[in-house]
C-alpha positions as CSV (number, residue, x, y, z in Angstrom):
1,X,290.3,230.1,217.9
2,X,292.1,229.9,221.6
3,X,290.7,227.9,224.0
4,X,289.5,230.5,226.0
5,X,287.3,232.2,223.5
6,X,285.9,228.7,222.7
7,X,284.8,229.1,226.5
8,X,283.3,232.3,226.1
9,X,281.0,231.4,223.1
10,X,280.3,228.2,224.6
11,X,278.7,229.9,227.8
12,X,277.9,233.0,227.0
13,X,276.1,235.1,229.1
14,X,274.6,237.9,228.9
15,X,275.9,241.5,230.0
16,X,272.2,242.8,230.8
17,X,271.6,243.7,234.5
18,X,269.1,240.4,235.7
19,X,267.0,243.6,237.2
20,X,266.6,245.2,233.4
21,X,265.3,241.5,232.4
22,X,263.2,241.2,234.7
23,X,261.7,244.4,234.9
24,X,260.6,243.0,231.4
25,X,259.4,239.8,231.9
26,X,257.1,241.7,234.8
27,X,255.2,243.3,232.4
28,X,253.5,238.9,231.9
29,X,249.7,238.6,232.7
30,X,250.0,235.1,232.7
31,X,253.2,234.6,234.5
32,X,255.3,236.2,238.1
33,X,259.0,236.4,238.3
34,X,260.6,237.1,241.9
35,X,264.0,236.4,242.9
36,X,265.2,234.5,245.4
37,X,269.1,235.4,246.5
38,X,271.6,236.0,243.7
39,X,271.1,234.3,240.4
40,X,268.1,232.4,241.5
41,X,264.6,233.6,240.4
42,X,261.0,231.5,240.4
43,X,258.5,231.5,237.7
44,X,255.0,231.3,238.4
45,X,252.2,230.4,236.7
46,X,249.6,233.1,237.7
47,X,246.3,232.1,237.5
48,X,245.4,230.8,241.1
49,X,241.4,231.6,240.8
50,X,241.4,229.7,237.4
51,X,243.8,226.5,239.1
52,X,246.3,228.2,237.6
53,X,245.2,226.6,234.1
54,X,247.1,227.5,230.5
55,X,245.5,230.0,228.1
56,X,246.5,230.9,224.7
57,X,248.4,233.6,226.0
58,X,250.1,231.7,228.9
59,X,251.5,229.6,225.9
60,X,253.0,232.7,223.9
61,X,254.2,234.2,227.7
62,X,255.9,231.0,228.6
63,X,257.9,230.8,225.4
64,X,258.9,234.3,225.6
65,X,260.3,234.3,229.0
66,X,262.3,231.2,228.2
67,X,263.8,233.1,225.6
68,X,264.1,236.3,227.1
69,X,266.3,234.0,230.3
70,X,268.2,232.1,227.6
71,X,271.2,234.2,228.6
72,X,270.4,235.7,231.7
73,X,272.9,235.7,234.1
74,X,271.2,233.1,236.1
75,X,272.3,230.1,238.4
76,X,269.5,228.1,239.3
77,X,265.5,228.7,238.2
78,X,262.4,227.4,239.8
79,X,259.0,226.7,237.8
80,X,255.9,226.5,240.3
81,X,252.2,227.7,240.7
82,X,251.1,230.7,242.5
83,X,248.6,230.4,245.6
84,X,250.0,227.1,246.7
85,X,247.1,225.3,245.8
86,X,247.7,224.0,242.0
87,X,250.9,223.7,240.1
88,X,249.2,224.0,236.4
89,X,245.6,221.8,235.9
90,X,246.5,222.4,232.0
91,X,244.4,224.3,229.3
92,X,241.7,225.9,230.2
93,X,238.6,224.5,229.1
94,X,236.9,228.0,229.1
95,X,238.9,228.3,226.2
96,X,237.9,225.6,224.1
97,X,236.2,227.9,222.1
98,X,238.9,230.1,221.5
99,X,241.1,226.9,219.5
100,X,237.8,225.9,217.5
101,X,237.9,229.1,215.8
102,X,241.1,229.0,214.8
103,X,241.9,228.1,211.5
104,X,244.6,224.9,211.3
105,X,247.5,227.4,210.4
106,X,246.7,229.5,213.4
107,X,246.4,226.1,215.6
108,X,249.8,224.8,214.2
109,X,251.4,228.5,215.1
110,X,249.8,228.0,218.7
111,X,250.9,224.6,219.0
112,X,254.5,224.9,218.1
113,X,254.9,228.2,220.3
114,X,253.2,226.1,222.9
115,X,256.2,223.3,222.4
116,X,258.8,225.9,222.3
117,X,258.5,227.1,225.9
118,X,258.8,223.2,226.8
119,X,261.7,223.1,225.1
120,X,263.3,226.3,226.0
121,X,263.5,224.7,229.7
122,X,265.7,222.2,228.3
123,X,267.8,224.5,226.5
124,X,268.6,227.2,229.2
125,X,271.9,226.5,230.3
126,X,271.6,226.7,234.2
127,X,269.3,223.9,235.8
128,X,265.5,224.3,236.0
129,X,264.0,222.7,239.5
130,X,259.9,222.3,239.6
131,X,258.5,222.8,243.0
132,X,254.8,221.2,242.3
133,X,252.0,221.7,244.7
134,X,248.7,220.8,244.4
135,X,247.7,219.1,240.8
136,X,250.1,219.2,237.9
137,X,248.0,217.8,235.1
138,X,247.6,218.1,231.1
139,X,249.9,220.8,230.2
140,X,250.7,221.1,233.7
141,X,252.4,217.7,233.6
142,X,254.3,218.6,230.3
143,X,255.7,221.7,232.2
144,X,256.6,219.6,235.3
145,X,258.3,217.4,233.5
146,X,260.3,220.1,231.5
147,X,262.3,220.6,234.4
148,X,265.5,219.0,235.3
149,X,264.2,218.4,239.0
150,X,260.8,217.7,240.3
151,X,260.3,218.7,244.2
152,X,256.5,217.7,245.4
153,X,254.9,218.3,248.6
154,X,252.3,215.9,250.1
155,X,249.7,217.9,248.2
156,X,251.1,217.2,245.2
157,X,249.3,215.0,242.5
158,X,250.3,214.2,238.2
159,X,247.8,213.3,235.7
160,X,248.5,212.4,231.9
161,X,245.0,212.7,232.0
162,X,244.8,213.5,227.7
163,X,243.2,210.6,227.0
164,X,239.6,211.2,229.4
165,X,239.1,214.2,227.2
166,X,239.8,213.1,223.6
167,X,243.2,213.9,223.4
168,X,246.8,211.8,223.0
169,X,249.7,211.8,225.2
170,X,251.8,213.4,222.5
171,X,251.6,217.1,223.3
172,X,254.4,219.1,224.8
173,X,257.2,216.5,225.0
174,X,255.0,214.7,227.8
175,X,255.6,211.3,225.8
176,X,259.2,211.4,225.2
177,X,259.8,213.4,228.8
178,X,257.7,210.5,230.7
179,X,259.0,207.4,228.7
180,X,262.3,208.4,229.5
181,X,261.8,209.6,233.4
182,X,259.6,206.2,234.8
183,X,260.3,203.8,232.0
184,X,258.3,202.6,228.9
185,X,256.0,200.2,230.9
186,X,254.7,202.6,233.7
187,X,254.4,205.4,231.0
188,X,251.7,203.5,228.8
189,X,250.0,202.3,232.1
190,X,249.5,206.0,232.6
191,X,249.0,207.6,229.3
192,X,246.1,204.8,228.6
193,X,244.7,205.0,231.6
194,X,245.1,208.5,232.5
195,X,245.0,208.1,236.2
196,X,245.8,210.3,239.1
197,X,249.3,209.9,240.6
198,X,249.8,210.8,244.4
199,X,252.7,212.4,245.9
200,X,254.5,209.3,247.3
201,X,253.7,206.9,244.4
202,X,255.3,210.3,242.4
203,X,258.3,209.5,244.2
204,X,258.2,205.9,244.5
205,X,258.3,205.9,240.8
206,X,260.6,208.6,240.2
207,X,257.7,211.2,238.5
208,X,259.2,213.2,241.6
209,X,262.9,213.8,242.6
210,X,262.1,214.7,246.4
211,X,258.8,214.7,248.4
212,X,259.0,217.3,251.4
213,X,255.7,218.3,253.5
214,X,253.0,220.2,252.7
215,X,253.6,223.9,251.8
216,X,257.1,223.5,251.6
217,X,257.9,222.7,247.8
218,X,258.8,226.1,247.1
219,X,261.7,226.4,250.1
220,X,263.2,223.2,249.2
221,X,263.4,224.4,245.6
222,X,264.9,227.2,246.6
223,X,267.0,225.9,249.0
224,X,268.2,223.5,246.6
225,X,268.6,226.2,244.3
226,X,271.2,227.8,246.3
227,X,273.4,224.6,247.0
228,X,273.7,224.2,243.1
229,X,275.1,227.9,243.3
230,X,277.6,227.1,245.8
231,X,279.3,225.3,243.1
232,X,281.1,226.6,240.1
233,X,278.7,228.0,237.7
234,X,281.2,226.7,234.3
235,X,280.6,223.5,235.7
236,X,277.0,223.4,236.5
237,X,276.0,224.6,233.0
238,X,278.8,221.9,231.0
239,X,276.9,219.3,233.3
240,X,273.6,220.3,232.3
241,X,274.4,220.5,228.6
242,X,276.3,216.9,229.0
243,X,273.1,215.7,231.0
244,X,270.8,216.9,228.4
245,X,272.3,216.4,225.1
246,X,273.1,212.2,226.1
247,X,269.4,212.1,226.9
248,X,269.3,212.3,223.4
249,X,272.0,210.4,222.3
250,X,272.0,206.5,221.8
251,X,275.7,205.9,221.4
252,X,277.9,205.8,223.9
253,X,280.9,207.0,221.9
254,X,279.3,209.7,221.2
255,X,278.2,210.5,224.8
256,X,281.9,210.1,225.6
257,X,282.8,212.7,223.2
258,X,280.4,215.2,224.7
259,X,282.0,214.6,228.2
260,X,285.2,214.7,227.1
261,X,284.6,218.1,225.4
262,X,282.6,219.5,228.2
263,X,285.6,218.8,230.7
264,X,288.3,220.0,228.1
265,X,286.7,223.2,228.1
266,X,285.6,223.1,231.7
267,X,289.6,223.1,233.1
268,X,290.2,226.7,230.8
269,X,287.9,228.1,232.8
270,X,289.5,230.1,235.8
271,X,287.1,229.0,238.9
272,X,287.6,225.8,237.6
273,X,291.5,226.0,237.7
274,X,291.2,227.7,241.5
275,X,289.2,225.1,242.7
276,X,291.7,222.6,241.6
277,X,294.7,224.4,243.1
278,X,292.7,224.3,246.6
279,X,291.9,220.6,246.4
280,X,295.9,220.0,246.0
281,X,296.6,222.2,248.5
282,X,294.4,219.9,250.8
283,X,295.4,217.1,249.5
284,X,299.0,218.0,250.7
């Protein structure tokens, strides 16, 4: 195999028009998709009169549209809430009734479709950016914390709150995605308390990347969103596969081989190549 296939099937992306997919995903009940300049779109969660709280079929909608996107022809995406008001204030309790009928087959389906949209975030190849207003708690936090970046405004609040209504920290990824964002210690103190954290103890902690002000989260996703797409899009998806996969990874020798891999392939690929030749030319 030449090098330059190897580069193809390593980022492949898809030939469909981003228009054709998301004239598809529009057809969500749960969910709004709107772009935002070239290669950038924002996912909503849609329920603003309901806090914009999960439902079965928010669950199935999520991991379909991460799907769908896998290889969309995408450079950045954003994750928020629509209104403004609330990011996600997880499952809706209104609900409740709907997941003791279920029989445990059905509730394992749910549960692992329900996993798999937390998951696809990770896996899309371009980086995911969370621009939280209002409360992100429950299943809200889980999908916060899917992303690669968290931007909160001063409205913004996180809860692992599982534990006031019965439940344990361990849905989602929450546990794993926590422990390894603010540390083992801070993590427990949170999952066993299941208190309320405010937007600049968010950030003082590192539950939040950037805090802007009030009603802003969404423009400095999206502005954010367009300086990553000012860079080469090759080398923004080989970072976010390196970034991702050594999260995973416990041995450095192995993380090296990732790296070195990732940047093999990344100098095949032409912008790659161009923006080296203009760095020598300035450099002479």
């Amino acid at each position: 195999m030449s090098m330059s296939t190897a580069t193809t099937r390593w980022n492949r992306v898809s030939r469909r028009p981003l228009a054709d997919i998301l004239d598809e995903l529009r057809t969500a009940r749960t969910l709004t998709f709107d772009e935002h300049g070239p290669g950038i779109i924002a996912m909503a969660v849609n329920r603003p009169d309901r806090a914009n709280s999960q439902t079965v079929e928010m669950f199935g909608e999520i991991a379909w549209a991460v799907a769908t996107l896998r290889n969309a022809p995408l450079r950045a995406m954003i994750v928020t809430g629509a209104g403004g008001k609330a990011f996600c204030t997880g499952f809706d309790l209104d609900e409740v009734d709907v997941l003791k009928r279920m029989s445990v087959s059905d509730f394992t389906d749910l549960v692992e479709t329900a996993a798999s949209g937390s998951t696809g975030f990770r896996a899309l190849p371009y980086p995911v950016i969370a621009a939280v207003s209002g409360p992100a708690a429950g299943g809200g936090l889980s999908l916060a914390l899917a992303a690669d970046i968290r931007i909160a405004d001063q409205t913004a609040s996180f809860s692992a709150g599982f534990v006031r209504v019965g439940l344990s920290i361990g849905e989602l990824g929450t546990s794993w995605n926590l422990v390894r964002l603010i540390g083992p210690g801070r993590a427990a103190e949170l999952a066993f308390t299941g208190r309320t954290v405010r937007a600049a103890e968010a950030q003082r902690i590192g539950l939040t990347d950037r805090l802007v002000g009030t009603g802003t989260a969404l423009d400095a996703a999206i502005e954010l969103a367009e300086t990553i797409a000012d860079n080469s899009e090759d080398s923004v998806r080989s970072t976010k596969n390196a970034l991702v996969r050594n999260l995973e990874n416990n041995s450095f020798q192995s993380a090296l081989e990732i790296d070195n891999r990732g940047q093999a392939l990344a100098v095949q690929v032409p912008t790659t190549r161009r923006a080296l030749e203009d760095l020598q030319g300035e450099a002479r």
